[in-house]
N, C-alpha and C positions, 0 to 999 in steps of 0.2 A: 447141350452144345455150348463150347465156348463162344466166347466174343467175337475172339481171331479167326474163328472157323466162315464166319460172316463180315469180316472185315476187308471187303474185295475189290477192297478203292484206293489202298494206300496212298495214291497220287492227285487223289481229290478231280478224277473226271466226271462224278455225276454232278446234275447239279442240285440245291438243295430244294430248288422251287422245279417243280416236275411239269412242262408243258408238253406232256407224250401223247398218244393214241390209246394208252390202256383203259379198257373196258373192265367194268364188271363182270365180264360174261352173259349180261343179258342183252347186249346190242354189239355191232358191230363196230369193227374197232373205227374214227373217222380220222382220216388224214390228217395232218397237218398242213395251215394253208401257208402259203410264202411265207405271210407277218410270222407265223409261229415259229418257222423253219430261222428265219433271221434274229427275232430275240434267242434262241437257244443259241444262235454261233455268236452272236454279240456278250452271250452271258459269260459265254466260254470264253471269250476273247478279255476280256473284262475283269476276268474273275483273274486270269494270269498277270495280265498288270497289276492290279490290285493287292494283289497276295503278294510280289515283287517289290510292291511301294510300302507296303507294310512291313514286309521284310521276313515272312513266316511261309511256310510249305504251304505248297497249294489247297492241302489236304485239309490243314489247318484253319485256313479260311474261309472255305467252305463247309466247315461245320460250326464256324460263328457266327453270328449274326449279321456282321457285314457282308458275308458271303450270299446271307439269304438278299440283303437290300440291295445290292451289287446285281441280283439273279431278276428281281422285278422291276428296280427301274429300266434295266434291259429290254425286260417285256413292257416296259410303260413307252420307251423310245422306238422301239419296233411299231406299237400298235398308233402310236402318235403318226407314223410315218408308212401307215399301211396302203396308201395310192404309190407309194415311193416303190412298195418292196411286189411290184406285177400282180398285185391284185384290183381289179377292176371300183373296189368298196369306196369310199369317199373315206377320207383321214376320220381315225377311230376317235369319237367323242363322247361317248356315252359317259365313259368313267375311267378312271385310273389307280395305280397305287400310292396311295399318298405317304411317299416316302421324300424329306429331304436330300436332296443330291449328296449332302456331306457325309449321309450316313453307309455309302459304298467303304468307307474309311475309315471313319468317326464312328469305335463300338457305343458310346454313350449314344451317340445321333441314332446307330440302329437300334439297341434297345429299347432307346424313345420309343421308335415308330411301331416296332413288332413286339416287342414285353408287353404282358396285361397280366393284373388279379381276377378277369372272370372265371366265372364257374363253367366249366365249360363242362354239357354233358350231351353226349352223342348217341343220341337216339338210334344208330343204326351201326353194327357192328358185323362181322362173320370171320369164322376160322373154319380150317378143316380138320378131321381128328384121322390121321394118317394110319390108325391099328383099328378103327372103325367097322364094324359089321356089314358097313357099305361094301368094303372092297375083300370080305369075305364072303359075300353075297357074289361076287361080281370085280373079281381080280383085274381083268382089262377096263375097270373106272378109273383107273389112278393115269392111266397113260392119256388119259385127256385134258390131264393137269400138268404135262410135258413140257409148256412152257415157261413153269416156272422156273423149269432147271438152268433156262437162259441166265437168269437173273439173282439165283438165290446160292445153291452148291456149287460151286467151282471143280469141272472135271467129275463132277459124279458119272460113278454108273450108270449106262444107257439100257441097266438090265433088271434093275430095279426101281422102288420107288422111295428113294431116298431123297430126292427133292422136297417132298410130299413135308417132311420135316418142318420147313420151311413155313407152312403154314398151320403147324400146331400149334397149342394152347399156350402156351410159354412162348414163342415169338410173337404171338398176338397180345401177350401181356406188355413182351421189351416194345414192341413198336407204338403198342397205343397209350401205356399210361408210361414209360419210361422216355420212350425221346417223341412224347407231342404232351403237351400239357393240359391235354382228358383229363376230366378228375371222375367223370362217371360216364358208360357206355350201355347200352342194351346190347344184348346179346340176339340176334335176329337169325332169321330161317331162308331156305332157299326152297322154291317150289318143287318138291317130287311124290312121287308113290310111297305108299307109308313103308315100303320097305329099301329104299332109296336113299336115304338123308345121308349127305356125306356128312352133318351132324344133328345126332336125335339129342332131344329133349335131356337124358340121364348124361349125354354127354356135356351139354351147355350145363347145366347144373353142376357135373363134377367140377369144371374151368372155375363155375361162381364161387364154389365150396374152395378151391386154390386159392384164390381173391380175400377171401374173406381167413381164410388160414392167416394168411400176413397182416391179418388185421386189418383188411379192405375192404370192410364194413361198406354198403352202400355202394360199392363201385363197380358193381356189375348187377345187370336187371336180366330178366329173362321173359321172351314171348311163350305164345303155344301157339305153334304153325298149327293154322286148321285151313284144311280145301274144304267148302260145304258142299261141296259136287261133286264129292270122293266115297265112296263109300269108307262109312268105320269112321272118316273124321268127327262128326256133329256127336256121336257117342263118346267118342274121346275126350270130349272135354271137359267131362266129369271128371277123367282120372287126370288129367291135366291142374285142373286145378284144387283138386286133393293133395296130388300129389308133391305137387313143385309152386315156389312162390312165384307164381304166373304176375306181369303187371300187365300185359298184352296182349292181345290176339293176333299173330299175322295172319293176314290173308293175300290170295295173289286171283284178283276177279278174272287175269286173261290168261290163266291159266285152270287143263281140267287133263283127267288123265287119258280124255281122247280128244285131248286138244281144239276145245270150245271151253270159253268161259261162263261169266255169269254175270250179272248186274247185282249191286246192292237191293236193288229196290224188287229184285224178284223173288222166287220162292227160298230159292238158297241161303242168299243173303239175309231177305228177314228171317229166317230160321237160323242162322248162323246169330243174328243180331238180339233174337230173343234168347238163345239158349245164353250168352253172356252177359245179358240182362239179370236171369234167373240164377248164376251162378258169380253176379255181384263185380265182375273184373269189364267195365262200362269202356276201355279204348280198344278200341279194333286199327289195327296200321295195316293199312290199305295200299299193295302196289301198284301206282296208276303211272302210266305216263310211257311206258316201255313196252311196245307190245309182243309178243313170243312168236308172230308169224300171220296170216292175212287171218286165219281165222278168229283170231281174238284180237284183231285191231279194235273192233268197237267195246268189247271190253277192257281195254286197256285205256280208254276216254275219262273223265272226269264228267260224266253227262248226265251219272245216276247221283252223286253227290249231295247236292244239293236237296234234291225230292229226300233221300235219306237221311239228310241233317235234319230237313224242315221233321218228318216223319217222328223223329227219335230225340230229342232235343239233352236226352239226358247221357246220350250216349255220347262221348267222342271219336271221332273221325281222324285219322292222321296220316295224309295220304302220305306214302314213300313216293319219293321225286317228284312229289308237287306235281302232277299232271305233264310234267315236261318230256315232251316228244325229243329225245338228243339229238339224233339226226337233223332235225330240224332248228333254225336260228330262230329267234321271237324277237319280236316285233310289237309296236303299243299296241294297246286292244282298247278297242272303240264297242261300249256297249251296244250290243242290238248288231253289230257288226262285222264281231269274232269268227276268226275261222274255224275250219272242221278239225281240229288237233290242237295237242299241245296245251298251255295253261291258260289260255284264249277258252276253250270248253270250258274248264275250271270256274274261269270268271264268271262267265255266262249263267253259268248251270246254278252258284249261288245267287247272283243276281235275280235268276227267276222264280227259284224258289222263297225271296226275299228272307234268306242267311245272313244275315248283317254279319261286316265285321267282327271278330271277336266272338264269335259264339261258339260253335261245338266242331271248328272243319280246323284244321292244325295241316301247314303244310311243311315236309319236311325236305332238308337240301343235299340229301345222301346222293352221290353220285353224278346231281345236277348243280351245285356249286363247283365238282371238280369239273365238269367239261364247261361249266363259264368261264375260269378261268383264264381262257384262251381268248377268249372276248371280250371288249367291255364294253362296246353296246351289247350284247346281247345280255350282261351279266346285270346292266344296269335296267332294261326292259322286266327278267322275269324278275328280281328282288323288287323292283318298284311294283309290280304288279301282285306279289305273292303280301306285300305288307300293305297296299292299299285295298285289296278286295277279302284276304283273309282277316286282316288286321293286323299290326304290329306287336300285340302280344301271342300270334298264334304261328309263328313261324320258327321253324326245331331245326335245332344244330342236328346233321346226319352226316357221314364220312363214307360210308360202303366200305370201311376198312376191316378186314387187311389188303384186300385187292389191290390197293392201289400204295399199301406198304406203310408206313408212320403218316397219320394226318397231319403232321406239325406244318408242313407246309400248306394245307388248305385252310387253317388257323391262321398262319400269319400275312397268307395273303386277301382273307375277311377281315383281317382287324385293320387293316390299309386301306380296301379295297372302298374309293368313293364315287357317289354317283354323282358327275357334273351339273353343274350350275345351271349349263344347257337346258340338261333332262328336265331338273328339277320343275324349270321355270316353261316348258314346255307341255310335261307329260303331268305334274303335280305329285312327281314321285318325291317321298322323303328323302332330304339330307343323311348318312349314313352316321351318326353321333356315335359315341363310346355308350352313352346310356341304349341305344337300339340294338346296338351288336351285341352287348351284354344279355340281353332279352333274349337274341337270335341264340346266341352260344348256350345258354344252359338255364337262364328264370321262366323262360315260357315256360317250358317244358313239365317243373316241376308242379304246376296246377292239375296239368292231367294223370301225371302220375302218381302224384299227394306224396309227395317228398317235401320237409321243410328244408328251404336253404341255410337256415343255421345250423340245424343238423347236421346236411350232408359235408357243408364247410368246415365243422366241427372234425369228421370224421377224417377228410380230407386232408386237415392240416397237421394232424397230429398221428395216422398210422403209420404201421407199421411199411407198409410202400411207399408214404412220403417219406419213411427214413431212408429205403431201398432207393427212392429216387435220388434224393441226395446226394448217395454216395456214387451211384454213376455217373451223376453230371461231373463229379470230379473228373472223368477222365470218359466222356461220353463216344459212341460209336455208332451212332447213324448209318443206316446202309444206303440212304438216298434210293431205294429203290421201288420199283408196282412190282407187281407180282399177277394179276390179270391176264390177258391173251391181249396182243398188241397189234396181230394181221386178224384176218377174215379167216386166214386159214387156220390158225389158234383160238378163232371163236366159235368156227363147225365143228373143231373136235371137244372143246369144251360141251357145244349143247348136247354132242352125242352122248353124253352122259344119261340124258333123257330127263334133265334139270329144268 
C-alpha cells in the first residue's frame, strides 16, 4: 500500500502526542479524566495558533517537532492546573515535560528538548498477519479486529477484512522503525491455543527474515510464546529453539487455556524454567500486571517473582508491564506496607526475597509508560519505584506497538518527561538525567539479551533501512494514529477472540 492510501489527516487534526483511551486489548479501554479531556482541546487550540504564527498548514506543524512541543506543554498546562479543570485531585506535581515554552515555535528549541542519539531498543513489539491460518482456522476472528477500520481504511468495506491490512508486517515496519526512532524491537506474542495465534512463530520469523533483507541486521529479535499449562507447549521448545533464533521466552502466568493461571514458583513454571535452563536461551518475559479476569487475578501479581529470582539466579526475569495494575493509579510504597496489587507486590515480593537491585528481575514499560502518560504523579510514583527497587540498570524500553500505532510519541514524551524536585526530595526517587533514560531506552536491555552496543550501533547507522529511513524523512507521513479498541465495547469483541 501507498502512503496516500494512509494519509487521512491532510488537515493535521490528530495530534502528534496521543492522550486517548486505547488499550492493548488486555484491559479495558479507561476514560479520560477532565485534566486529559482539556489538554487535548488546549493542544488543538494551540496547535492552530501556532501553525498560523508560523505561517505553515496545520498539517505541517503538526508533523514537526514544534507540533509535538506545542501538544505537551499543553498537557504540562492542563495537568499543572488539574483542581482547575473539576477534578477533585490537588494541582498535579509529581512531574512534567520538561520542555522550554519557546520551543511551541522555535524548531531548534524543540529539537533541543525531543531529538536524541540513544539507542533505543524496544523490548516489546506485536503485528497481525491478516492471510494468517488464524482466520483460516476461524474466518469470524478478523471481525473482532473491526475497530481498526475506525482509524486505519477510510470507507473500507464492511464485508471484508481489509482493515486487517493495517496491522500487517510492512505498516509495522513504516510505523516503528520509519516514523519513531527504534533502532531495535523484539517481536512478542499474544496468549492463545496453539492453534489460535493471530501470529505464529514462522510468521514473526518471516517479518525478521524482511528486516534483515534490507540489511536490518540486528533489528528485529524474536520470543517463543510458551503456556507451561497448555498442553504440547513445554515440548515445543525444543523445536523452537532449533528451529528459530529464539532470544526469549514469552510466558503469560494469568493465563491457561481454562482460564486459571499459574505461579512461577510452582510446578509449571519450574518446569518451564528448567526446560530453558537445559536448552541455554536463560530470559523468560513474564506478563505480570494485567489480569484476564477474577480468575487469574492472583496470577497476574508479581508475588511469585521474587522467590523465583532468589531460586534461579542465573536466570533472567523481565516482567512485561512491570507488575502495573492500569486500572489502578500508584502511589509511593512504603516497605512492609504495600498494598494487595500493582507494583507495590513487585516491590515487596523482591524485598523479601532479598533481590537486590540490579540483579536478575528487569522491569519492562510496554503499555505502562503509554497510560502514564496522562499522569505525572502517577508516572513519577511507578518510574521512581520501578528504578529504585529494580535498579536503574534493570528497567527496558517496551512500546506494545502496533496497538497504539508509531511509538514516536512515547519516545519523545520519556525523553522530557521529569520527576519534580518535590518527589525527589520526598519519596528518594531519581532525577530523570539523559544518562538514565538512555539506560531505560535501550543499554539495559542489551546485557540480558548479549547484544554489544557497538555492534548493534554499527548496524544501525549504516543499513540498508537507515538509508530507507532517510529518504522518507525527506517527505515523512505519520498517521498520528492507535490502532487498539478504544470503548469497552471494542474490547469484548477483541477478547472474544479467545486471546
Amino acid at each position: 500500500m501507498s502512503n496516500d492510501q494512509f494519509d487521512h489527516d491532510p488537515e493535521g487534526e490528530r495530534l502528534p502526542i496521543r492522550i486517548d483511551t486505547t488499550s492493548n486489548g488486555e484491559f479495558s479501554p479507561v476514560a479520560l479524566t477532565p485534566r486529559n479531556i482539556a489538554a487535548n482541546e488546549l493542544a488543538h487550540e494551540w496547535a492552530s495558533e501556532n501553525a498560523k504564527r508560523k505561517g505553515v498548514p496545520r498539517r505541517d506543524f503538526m508533523i514537526s517537532a514544534c507540533g509535538a512541543a506545542s501538544t505537551l506543554l499543553a498537557v504540562n498546562h492542563a495537568n499543572a492546573h488539574a483542581n482547575a479543570m473539576g477534578e477533585r485531585s490537588v494541582i498535579k506535581n509529581g512531574g512534567a515535560f520538561d520542555i522550554p515554552a519557546e520551543a511551541a515555535l522555535d524548531t531548534d528549541a524543540a529539537l533541543e528538548a525531543l531529538s536524541g542519539n540513544e539507542f533505543i531498543f524496544d523490548v516489546q513489539g506485536h503485528y497481525v498477519n491478516p492471510a494468517g491460518d488464524w482466520l483460516k482456522n476461524n474466518p469470524a476472528a478478523g471481525n473482532n479486529y473491526r475497530w481498526v477500520q475506525k482509524t486505519c481504511v477510510q470507507n473500507a468495506p464492511t464485508d471484508n477484512l481489509d482493515y486487517l491490512q493495517c496491522l500487517r508486517a510492512e505498516e509495522f515496519i513504516k510505523d516503528v522503525f520509519l516514523d519513531s526512532d527504534t533502532d531495535m524491537m523484539v517481536l512478542s506474542f499474544v496468549p492463545s491455543k496453539r492453534d489460535a495465534e493471530p501470529i505464529t512463530i514462522e510468521e514473526a520469523d518471516a517479518t525478521r527474515r524482511i528486516v534483515d533483507a534490507m540489511e536490518g541486521d540486528h533489528r528485529l529479535m524474536l520470543h517463543g510464546r510458551v503456556n507451561p499449562n497448555q498442553p504440547g507447549d513445554l515440548e515445543d521448545m525444543d523445536r523452537l529453539a532449533a528451529d528459530f533464533p529464539i532470544a526469549a521466552w514469552k510466558t503469560y502466568t494469568q493465563w491457561g487455556p481454562d482460564g486459571n493461571g499459574f505461579f512461577m514458583t510452582d510446578d509449571a513454571g519450574e518446569a518451564m524454567i528448567e526446560k530453558a535452563r537445559g536448552l541455554g536461551i536463560k530470559n523468560i518475559c513474564i506478563h505480570k500486571g494485567i489480569a484476564f479476569g477474577p480468575k487469574s487475578f492472583e496470577h497476574s501479581l508479581c508475588s511469585d517473582i521474587g522467590e523465583a529470582a532468589k531460586r534461579h539466579p542465573d536466570i533472567n526475569f523481565i516482567l512485561y508491564h512491570s507488575g502495573f495494575d492500569i486500572p489502578t493509579p500508584e502511589e509511593a510504597f512504603t516497605p512492609g506496607q504495600g498494598k494487595d496489587r500493582g507494583m507495590d507486590v513487585l516491590c515487596q515480593s523482591l524485598i523479601d526475597a532479598g533481590v537486590k537491585p540490579g540483579s536478575n528481575v528487569y522491569a519492562e514499560l510496554g503499555s505502562t509508560w503509554r497510560f502514564l502518560m496522562r499522569d505525572p504523579d502517577m508516572a513519577a510514583h511507578a518510574l521512581g519505584k520501578l528504578i529504585t527497587y529494580c535498579g536503574p540498570d534493570n528497567v527496558l524500553w517496551g512500546t506494545d506497538s502496533i496497538w497504539y500505532g508509531s511509538p514516536q510519541d512515547q519516545i519523545q514524551a520519556f525523553r522530557t518527561f521529569q520527576i519534580s524536585k518535590e518527589y525527589q526530595e520526598r519519596f528518594g526517587y531519581p532525577e530523570m538525567t539523559p544518562k538514565l533514560r538512555a539506560k531505560i531506552f535501550g543499554l539495559n536491555a542489551m546485557k540480558p539479551y548479549g547484544i554489544s552496543i557497538e555492534e548493534a550501533k554499527k548496524h544501525a547507522a549504516s543499513d540498508a533501512l537507515s538509508n530507507r529511513k532517510h529518504a522518507y524523512l525527506e517527505r515523512p507521513n505519520p498517521s498520528f494514529t492507535t490502532y487498539g479498541p478504544k470503548t469497552r465495547r471494542e474490547f469484548l469483541n477483541f477478547k472474544a477472540l479467545g486471546g
